[in-house]
Biopython code that builds the backbone (N, CA, C, O; Angstrom):
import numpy as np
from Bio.PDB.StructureBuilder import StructureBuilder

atoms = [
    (1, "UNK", "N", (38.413, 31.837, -24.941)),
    (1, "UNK", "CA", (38.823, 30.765, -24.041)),
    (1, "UNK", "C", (37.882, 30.692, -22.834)),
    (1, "UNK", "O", (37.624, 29.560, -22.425)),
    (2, "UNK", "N", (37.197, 31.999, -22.052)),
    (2, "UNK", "CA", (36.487, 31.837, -20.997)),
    (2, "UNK", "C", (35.362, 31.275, -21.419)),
    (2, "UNK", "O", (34.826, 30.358, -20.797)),
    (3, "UNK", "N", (34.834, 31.834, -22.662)),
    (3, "UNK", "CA", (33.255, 30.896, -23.025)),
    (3, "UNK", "C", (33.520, 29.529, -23.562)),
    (3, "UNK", "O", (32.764, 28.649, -23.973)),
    (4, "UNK", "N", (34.477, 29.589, -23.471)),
    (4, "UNK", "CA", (34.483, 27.373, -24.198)),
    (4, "UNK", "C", (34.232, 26.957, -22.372)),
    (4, "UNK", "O", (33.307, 26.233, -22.005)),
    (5, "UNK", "N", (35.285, 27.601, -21.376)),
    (5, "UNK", "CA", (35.456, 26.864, -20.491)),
    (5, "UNK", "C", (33.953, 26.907, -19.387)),
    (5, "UNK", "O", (33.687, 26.111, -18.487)),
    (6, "UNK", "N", (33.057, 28.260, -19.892)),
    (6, "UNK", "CA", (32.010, 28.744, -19.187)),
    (6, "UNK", "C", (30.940, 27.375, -19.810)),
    (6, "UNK", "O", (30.318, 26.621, -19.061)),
    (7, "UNK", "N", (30.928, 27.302, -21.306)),
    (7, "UNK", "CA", (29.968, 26.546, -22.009)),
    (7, "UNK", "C", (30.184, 24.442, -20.888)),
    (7, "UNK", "O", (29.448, 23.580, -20.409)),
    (8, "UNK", "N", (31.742, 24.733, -21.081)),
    (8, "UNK", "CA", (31.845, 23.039, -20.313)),
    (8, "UNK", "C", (31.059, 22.535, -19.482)),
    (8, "UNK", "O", (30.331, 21.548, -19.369)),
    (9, "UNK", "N", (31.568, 24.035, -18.542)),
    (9, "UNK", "CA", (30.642, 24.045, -16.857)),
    (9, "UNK", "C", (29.728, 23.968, -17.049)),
    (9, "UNK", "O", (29.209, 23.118, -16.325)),
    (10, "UNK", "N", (28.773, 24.617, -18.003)),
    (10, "UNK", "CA", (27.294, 25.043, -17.923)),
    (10, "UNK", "C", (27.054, 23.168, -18.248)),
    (10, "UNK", "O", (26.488, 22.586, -17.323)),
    (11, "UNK", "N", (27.345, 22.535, -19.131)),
    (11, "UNK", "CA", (27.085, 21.135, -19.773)),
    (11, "UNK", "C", (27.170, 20.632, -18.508)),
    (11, "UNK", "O", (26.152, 20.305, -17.898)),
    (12, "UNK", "N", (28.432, 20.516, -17.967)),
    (12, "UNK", "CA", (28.319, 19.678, -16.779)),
    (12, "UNK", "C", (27.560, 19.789, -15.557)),
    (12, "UNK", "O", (27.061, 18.855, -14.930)),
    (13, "UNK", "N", (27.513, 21.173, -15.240)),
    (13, "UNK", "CA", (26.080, 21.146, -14.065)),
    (13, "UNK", "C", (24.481, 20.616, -14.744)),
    (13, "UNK", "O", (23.521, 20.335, -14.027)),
    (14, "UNK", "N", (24.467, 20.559, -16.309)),
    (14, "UNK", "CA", (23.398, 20.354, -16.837)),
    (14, "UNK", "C", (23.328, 18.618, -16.762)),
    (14, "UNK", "O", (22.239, 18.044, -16.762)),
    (15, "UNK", "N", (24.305, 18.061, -16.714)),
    (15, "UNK", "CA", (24.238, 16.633, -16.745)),
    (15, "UNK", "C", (24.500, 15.689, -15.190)),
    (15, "UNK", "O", (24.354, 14.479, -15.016)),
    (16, "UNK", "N", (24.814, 16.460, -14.473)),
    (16, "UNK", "CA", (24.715, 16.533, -13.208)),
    (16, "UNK", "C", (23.441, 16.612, -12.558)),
    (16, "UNK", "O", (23.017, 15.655, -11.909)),
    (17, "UNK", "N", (22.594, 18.022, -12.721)),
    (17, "UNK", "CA", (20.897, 18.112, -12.310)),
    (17, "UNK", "C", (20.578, 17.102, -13.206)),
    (17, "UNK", "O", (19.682, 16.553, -12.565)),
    (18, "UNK", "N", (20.676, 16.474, -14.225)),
    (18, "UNK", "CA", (19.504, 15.698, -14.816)),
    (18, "UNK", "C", (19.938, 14.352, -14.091)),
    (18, "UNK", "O", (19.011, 13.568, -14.296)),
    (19, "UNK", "N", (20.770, 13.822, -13.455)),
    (19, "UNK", "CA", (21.267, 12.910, -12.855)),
    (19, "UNK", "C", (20.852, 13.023, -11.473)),
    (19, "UNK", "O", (20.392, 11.962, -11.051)),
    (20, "UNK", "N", (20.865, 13.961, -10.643)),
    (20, "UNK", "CA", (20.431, 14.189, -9.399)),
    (20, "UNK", "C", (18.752, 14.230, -9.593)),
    (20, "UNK", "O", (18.205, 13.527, -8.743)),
    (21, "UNK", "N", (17.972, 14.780, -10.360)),
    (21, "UNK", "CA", (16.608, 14.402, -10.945)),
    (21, "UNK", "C", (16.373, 13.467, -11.509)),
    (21, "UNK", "O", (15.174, 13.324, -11.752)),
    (22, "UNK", "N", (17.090, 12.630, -11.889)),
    (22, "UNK", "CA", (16.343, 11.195, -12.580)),
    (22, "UNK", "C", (16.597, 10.418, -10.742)),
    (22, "UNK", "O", (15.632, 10.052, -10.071)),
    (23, "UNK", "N", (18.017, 10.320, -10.262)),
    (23, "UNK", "CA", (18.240, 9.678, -8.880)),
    (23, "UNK", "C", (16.596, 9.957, -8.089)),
    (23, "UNK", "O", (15.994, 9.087, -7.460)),
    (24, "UNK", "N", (16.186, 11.137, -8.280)),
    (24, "UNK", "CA", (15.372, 11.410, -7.137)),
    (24, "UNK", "C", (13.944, 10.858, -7.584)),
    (24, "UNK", "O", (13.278, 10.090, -6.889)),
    (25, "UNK", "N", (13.631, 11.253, -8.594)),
    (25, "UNK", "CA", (12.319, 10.663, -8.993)),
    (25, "UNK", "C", (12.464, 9.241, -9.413)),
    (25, "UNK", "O", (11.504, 8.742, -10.001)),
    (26, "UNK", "N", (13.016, 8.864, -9.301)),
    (26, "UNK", "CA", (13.471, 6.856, -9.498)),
    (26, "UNK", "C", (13.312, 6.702, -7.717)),
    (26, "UNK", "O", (12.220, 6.227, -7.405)),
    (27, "UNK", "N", (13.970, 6.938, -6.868)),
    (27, "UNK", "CA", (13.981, 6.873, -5.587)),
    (27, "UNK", "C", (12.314, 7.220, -5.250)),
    (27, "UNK", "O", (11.475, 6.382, -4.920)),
    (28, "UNK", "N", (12.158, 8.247, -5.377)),
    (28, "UNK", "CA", (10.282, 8.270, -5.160)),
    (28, "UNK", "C", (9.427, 7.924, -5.782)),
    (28, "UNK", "O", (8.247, 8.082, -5.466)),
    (29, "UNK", "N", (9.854, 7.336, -6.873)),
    (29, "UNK", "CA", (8.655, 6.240, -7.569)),
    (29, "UNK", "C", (9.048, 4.546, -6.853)),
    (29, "UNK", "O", (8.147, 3.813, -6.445)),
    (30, "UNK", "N", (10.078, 4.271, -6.826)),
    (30, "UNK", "CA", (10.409, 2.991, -5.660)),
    (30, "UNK", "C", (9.617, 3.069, -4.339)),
    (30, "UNK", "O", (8.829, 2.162, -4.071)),
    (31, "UNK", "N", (9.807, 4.216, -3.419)),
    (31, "UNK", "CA", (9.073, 4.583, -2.272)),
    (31, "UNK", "C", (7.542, 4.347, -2.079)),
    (31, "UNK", "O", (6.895, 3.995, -1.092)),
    (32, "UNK", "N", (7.169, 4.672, -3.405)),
    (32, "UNK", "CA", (6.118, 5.069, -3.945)),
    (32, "UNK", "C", (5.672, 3.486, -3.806)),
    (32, "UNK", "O", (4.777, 3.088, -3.061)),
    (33, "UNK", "N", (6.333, 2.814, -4.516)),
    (33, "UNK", "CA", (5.818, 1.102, -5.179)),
    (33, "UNK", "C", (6.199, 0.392, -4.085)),
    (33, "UNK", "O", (5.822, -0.770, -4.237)),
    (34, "UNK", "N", (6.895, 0.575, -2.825)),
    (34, "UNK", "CA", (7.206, -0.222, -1.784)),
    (34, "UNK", "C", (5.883, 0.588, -0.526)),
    (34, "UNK", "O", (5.815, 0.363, 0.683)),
    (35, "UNK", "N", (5.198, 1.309, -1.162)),
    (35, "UNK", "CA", (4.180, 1.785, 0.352)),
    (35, "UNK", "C", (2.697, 1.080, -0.255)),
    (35, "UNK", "O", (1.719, 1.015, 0.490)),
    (36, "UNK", "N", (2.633, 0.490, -1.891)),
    (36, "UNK", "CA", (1.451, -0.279, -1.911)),
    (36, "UNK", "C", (1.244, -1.325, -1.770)),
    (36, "UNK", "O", (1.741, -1.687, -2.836)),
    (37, "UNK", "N", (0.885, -2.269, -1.308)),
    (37, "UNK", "CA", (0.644, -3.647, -0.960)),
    (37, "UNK", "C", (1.013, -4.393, -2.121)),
    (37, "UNK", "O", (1.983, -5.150, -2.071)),
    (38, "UNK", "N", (0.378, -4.265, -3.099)),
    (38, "UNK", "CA", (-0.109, -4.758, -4.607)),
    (38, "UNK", "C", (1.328, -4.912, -4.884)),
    (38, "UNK", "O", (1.704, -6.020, -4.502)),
    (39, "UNK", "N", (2.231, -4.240, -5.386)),
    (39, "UNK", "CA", (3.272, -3.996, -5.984)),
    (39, "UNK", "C", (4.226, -4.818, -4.715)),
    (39, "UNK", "O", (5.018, -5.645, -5.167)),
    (40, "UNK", "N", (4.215, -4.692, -3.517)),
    (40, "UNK", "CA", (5.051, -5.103, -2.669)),
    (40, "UNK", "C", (5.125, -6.597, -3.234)),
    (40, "UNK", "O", (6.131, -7.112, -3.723)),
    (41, "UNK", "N", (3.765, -7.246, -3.063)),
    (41, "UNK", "CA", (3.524, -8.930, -3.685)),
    (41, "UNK", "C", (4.033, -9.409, -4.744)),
    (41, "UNK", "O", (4.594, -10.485, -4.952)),
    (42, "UNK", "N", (3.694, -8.123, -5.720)),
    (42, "UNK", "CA", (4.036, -8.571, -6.661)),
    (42, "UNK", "C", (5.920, -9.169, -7.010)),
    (42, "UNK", "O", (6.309, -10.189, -7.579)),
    (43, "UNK", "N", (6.750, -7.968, -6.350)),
    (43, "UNK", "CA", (8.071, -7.840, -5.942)),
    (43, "UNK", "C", (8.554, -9.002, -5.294)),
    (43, "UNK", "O", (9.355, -9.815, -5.755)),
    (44, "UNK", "N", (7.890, -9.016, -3.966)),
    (44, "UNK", "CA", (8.589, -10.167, -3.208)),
    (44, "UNK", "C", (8.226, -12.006, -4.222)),
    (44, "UNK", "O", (9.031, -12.933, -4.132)),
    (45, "UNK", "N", (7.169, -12.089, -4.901)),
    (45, "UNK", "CA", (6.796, -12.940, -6.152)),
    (45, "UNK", "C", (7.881, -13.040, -6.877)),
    (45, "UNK", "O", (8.506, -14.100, -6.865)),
    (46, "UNK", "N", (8.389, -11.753, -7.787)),
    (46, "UNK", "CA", (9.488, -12.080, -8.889)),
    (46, "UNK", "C", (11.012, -11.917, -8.089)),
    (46, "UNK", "O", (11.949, -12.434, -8.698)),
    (47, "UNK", "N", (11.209, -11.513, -7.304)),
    (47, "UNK", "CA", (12.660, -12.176, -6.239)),
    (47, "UNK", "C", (12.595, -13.125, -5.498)),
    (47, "UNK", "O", (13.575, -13.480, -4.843)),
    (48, "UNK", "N", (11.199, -13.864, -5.427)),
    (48, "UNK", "CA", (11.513, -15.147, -3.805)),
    (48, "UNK", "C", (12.264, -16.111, -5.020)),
    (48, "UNK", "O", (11.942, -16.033, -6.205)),
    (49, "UNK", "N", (13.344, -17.050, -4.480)),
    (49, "UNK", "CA", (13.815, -17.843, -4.941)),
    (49, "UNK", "C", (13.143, -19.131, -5.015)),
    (49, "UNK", "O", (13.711, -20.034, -5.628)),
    (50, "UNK", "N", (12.436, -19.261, -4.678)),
    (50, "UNK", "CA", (11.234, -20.583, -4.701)),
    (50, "UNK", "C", (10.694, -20.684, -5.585)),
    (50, "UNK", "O", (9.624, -20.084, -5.689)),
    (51, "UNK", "N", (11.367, -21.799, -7.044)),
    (51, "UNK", "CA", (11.168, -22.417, -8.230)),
    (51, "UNK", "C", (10.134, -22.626, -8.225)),
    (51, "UNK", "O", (9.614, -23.198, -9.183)),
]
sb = StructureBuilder()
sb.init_structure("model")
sb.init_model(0)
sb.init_chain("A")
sb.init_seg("    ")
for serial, (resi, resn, name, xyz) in enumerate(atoms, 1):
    if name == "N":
        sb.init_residue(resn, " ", resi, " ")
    sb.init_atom(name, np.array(xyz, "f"), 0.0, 1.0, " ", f" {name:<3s}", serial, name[0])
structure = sb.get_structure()
């Protein structure tokens, strides 16, 4: 019974860090694409509402 409930935990902190690591490297690749000019243009291009 302790290793089913040890194995759960272990899954869930495992799907947790891969969630807190995808959050973070998605967040610093955005950072990343909002500090180059190029990419900024390109961005404010495919959101301006001007048909």
């Amino acid at each position: 019974m302790n290793s089913v409930f040890t194995k759960v935990s272990n899954l869930r902190m495992n799907r947790i860090s891969k969630i807190a690591i995808t959050l973070g490297s998605s967040t610093f690749f955005l950072y990343a694409l909002g500090q180059s000019p190029i990419f900024k243009n390109i961005l404010v291009g495919a959101f301006s509402c001007s048909g």
